[in-house]
C-alpha positions as CSV (number, residue, x, y, z in Angstrom):
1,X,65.0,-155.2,-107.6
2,X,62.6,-154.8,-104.4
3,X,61.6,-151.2,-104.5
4,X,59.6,-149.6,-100.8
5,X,56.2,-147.9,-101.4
6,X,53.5,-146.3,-99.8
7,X,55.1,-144.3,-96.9
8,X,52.3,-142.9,-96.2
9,X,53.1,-139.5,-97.2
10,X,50.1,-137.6,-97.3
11,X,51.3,-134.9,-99.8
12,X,50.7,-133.9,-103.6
13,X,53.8,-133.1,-106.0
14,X,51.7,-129.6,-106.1
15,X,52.1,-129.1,-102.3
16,X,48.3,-129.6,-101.9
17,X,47.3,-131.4,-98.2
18,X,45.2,-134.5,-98.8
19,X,44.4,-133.9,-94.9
20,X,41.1,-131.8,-95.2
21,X,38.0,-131.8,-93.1
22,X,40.1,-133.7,-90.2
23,X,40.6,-136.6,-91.6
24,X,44.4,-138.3,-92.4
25,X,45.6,-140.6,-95.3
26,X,48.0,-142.5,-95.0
27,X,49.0,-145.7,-93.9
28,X,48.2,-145.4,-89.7
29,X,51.1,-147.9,-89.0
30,X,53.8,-145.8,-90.5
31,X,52.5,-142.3,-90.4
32,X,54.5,-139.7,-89.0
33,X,53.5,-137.5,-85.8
34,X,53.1,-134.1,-88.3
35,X,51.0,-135.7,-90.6
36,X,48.9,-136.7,-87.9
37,X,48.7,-133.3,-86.2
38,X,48.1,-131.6,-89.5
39,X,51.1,-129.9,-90.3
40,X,53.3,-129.6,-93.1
41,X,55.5,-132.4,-94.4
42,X,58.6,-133.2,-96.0
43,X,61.3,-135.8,-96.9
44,X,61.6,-136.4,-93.4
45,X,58.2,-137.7,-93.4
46,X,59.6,-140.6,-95.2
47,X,62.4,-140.8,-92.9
48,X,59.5,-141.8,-89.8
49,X,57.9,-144.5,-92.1
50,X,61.3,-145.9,-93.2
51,X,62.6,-145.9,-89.3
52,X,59.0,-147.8,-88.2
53,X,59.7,-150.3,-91.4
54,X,63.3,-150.8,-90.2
55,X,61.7,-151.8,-86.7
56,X,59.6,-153.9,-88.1
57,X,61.9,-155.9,-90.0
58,X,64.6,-156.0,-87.4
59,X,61.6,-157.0,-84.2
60,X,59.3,-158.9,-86.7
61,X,56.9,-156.7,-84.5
62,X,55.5,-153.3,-85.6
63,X,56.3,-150.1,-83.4
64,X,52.9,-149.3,-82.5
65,X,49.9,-151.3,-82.7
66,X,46.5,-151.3,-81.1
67,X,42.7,-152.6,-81.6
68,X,41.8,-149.4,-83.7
69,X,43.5,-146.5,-85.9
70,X,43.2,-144.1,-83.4
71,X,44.9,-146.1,-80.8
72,X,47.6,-146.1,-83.4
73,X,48.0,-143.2,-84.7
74,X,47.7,-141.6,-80.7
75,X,50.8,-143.4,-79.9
76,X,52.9,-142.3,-83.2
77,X,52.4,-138.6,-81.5
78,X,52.8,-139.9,-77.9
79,X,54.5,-142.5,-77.0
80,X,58.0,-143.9,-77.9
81,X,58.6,-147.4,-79.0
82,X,60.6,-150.0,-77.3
83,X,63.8,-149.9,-78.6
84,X,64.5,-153.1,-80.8
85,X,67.4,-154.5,-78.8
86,X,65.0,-155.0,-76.0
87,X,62.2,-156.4,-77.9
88,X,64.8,-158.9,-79.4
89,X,68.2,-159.3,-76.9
90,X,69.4,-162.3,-79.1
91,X,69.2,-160.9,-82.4
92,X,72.2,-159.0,-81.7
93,X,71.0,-155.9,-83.5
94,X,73.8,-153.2,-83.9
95,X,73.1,-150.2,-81.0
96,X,74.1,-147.9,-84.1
97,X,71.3,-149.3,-85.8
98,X,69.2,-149.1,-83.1
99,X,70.6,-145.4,-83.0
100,X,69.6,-144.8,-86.7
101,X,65.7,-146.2,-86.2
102,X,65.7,-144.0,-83.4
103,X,66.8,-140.6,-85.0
104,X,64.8,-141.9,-87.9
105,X,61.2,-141.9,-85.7
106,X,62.3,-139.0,-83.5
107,X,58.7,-137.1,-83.1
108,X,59.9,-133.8,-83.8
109,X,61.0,-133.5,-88.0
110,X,64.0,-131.7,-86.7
111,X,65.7,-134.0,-84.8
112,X,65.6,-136.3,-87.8
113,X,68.4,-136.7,-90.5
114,X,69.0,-133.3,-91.7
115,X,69.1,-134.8,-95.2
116,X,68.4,-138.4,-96.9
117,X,72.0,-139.0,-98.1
118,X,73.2,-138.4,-94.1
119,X,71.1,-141.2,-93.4
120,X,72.2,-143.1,-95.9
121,X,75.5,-142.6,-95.0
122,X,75.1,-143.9,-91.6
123,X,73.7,-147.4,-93.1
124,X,76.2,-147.8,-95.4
125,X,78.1,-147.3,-92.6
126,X,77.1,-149.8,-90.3
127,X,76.9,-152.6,-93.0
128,X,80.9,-152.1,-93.6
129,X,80.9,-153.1,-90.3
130,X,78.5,-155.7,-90.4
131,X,80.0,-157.3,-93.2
132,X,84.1,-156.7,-91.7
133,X,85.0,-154.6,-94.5
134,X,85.5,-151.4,-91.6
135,X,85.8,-151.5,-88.2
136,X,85.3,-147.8,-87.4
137,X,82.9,-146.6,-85.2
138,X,79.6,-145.3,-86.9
139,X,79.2,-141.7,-85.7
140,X,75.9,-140.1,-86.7
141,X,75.6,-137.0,-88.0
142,X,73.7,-134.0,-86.0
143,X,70.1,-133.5,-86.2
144,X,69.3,-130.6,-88.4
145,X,68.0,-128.9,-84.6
146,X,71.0,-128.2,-83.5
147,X,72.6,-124.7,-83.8
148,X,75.4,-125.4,-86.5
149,X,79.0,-125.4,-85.1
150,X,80.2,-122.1,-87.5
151,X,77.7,-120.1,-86.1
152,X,78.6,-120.8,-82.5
153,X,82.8,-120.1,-83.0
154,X,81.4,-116.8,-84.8
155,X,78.9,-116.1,-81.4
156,X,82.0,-116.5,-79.4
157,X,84.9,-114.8,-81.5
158,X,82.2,-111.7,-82.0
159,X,81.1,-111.4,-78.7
160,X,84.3,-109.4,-77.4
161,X,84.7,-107.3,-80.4
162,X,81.1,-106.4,-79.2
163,X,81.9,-105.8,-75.8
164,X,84.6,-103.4,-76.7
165,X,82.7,-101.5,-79.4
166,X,79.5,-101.1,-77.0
167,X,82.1,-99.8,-74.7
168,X,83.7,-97.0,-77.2
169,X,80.2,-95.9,-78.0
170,X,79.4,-95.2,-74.4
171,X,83.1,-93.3,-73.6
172,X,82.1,-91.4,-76.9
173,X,78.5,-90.5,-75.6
174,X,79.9,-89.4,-72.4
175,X,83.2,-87.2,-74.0
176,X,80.0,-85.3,-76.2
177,X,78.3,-84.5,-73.9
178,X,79.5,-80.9,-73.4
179,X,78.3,-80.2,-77.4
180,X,81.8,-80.2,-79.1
181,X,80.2,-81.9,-81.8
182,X,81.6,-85.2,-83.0
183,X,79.2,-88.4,-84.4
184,X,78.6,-90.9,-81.8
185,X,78.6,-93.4,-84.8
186,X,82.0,-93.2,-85.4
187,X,83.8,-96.3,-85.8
188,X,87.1,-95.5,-87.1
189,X,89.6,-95.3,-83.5
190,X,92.6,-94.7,-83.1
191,X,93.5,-97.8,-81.1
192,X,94.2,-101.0,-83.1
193,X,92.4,-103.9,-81.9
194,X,92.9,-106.4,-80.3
195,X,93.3,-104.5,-76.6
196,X,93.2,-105.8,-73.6
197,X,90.4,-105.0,-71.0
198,X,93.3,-103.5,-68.8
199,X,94.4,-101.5,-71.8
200,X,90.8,-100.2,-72.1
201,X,89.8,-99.1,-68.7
202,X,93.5,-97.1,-68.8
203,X,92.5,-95.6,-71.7
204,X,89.1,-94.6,-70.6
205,X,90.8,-93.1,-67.5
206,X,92.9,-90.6,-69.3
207,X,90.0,-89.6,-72.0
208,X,87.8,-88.8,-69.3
209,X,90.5,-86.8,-67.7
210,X,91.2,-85.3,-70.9
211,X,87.5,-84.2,-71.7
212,X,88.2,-86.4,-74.6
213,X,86.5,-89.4,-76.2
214,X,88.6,-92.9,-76.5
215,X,90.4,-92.5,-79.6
216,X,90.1,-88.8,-80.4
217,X,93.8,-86.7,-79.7
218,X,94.2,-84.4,-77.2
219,X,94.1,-80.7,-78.2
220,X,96.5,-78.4,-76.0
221,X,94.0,-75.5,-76.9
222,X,90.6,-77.2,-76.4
223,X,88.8,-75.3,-73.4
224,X,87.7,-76.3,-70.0
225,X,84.9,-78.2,-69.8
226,X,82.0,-77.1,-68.1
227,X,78.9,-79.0,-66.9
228,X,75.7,-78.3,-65.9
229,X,74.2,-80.7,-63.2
230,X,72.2,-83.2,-64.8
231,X,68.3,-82.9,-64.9
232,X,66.0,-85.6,-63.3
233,X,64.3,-87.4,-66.0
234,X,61.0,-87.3,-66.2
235,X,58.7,-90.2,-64.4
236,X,56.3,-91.1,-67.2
237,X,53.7,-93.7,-65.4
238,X,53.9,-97.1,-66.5
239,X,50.5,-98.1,-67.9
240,X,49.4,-101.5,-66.9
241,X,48.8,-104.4,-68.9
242,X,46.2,-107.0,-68.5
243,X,47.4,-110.7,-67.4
244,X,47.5,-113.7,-69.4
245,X,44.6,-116.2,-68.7
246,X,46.1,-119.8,-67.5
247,X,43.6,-122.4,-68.0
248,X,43.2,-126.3,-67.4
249,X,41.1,-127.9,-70.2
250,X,39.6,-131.2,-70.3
251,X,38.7,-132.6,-74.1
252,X,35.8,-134.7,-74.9
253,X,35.9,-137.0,-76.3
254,X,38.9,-138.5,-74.7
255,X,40.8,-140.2,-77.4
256,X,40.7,-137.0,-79.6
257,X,44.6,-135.7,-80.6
258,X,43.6,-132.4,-79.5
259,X,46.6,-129.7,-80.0
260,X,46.3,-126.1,-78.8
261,X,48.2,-123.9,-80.8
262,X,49.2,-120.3,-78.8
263,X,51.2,-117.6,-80.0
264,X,52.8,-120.0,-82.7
265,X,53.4,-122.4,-80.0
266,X,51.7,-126.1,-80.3
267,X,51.1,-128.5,-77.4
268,X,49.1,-132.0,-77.3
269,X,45.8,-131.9,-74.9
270,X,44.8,-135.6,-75.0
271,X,42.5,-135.3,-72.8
272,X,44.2,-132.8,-70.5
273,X,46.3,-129.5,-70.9
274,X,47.2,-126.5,-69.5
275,X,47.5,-123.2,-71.5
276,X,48.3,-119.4,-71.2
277,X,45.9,-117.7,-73.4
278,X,47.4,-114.4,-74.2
279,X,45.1,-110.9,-73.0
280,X,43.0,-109.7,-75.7
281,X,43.9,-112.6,-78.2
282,X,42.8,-116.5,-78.4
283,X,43.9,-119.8,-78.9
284,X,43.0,-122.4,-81.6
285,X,42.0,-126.1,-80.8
286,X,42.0,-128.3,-83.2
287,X,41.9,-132.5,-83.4
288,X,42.1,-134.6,-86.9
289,X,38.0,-135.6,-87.2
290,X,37.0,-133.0,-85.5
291,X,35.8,-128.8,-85.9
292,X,38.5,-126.6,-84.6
293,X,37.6,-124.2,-81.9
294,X,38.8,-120.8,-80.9
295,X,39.3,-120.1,-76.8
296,X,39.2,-116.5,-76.3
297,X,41.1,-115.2,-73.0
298,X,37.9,-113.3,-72.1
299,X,35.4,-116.1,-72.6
300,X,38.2,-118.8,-70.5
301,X,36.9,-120.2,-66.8
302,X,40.0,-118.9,-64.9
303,X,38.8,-121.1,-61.5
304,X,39.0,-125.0,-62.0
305,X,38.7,-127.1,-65.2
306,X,37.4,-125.9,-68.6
307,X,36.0,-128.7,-70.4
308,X,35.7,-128.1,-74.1
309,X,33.6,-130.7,-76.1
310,X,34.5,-131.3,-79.4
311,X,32.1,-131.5,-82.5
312,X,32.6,-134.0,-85.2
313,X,33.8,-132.6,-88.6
314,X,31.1,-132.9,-91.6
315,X,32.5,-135.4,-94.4
């Protein structure tokens, strides 16, 4: 039995990172974009150094390569790899396949296979076909990134039911106005649903005729209802916030996988970026080898190029 090791998963059983003081383990040819970068990993790890395996084997060629690790390891976060059937037009290499490899090496864990078995799946799949036993089209499943189909029919089913209860609070609002007393949380009408649109604006109509809210019966001994002209609200001054900084930064040294991480939001800056550096608050740098750096909004060169020099990371 030939059994795959050394994916280069750079993780304990216990959780604990082996990537401390900037620098990565793991095998550089197969190591996946978050491991890299420094964040946290999972199965789908695996899935990247399966998928650059896969390539290998199918291309005879590894996905990235270069004269040194960080060459390597810069185009894992980077850059894409040829796609196999290009690299080898005669090997007739199945486009599902080609598909898989692709979903498997996709840069952000998300648009990988939600789940090991999905993948799989999909190979099983495609050798049925391979070997004539199916001749079904391989359909892969959806990355785990996209919003699952239930809760899109539920977003569009519950939208109108929204629509009409939003509208029934308002009618209510404007019916208590006069202080008759009612709750404008009430939620029990008198008007089965589903209705129409037509339906409610007729509705409406007649309970704002009948100094009524939608819903509530008519009383042939309620009074007249008086109202006193509405009162201008009060201006209240808006108090102005300071801007965002916007800055261009240039990192030295060059070939440093700088990311910027902003209000929980993570961009590359190898060499160059630009950021938004929110009033008041900072931004973190930080690059595998090297001593992260915070950039504080008041300290940022808001004119031309900020270049930030990095400082190796004691070992």
């Amino acid at each position: 039995m030939v059994k795959i090791v050394d994916f280069g998963l750079a993780k304990l059983d216990a959780g604990q990172r082996l990537t401390q003081d900037g620098t990565v383990v793991g095998t550089a040819e197969y190591i996946s974009p978050e491991q890299v970068t420094g964040r946290d990993t999972d199965a789908r790890s695996d899935q990247y150094a399966l998928g650059c395996i896969l390539y290998e084997m199918l291309t005879s060629q590894l996905p990235f390569d270069g004269p040194t690790t960080t060459d390597v390891v810069y185009k894992h976060v980077y850059k894409q790899p040829i796609p196999p059937r290009k690299v080898r037009p005669h090997a007739q290499i199945p486009e599902a396949l080609e598909q898989v490899i692709a979903r498997c090496m996709a840069k952000k864990p998300a648009d990988r296979f939600e789940k090991m078995t999905d993948l799989e799946t999909a190979l099983t799949a495609i050798e049925q076909v391979l070997i004539g036993s199916s001749q079904a089209a391989v359909v892969l499943p959806p990355p785990s990134s996209r919003l699952p189909r239930g809760l899109v029919w539920v977003a569009l089913l519950g939208l109108p039911l929204l629509v009409l209860l939003t509208l029934q609070l308002a009618l209510r609002s404007d019916g208590n106005k006069d202080g008759q007393g009612g709750s404008a949380l009430d939620l029990s009408p008198h008007v089965a649903l589903p209705v129409s649109l037509q339906d409610l604006g007729s509705l409406a109509s007649r309970s704002r005729d009948a100094g009524t809210s939608l819903g509530a019966a008519s009383s042939p001994t309620a009074a007249p209802e008086h109202r006193t002209p509405d009162k201008p609200a009060a201006v209240v001054p808006a108090v102005a916030s300071k801007p965002s900084v916007v800055a261009k930064l240039a990192i030295s040294p060059k070939k440093a996988l700088a990311t910027v991480t902003c209000g929980g939001e993570t961009i590359g800056c190898s060499p160059t970026c630009q950021i938004t550096i929110p009033s008041g608050s900072g931004c973190e740098l930080t690059a595998p080898g090297f001593r992260s750096k915070t950039l504080l909004a008041h300290k940022a060169k808001r004119q031309g190029v900020w270049r930030v020099a990095l400082t190796k990371a004691k070992r």
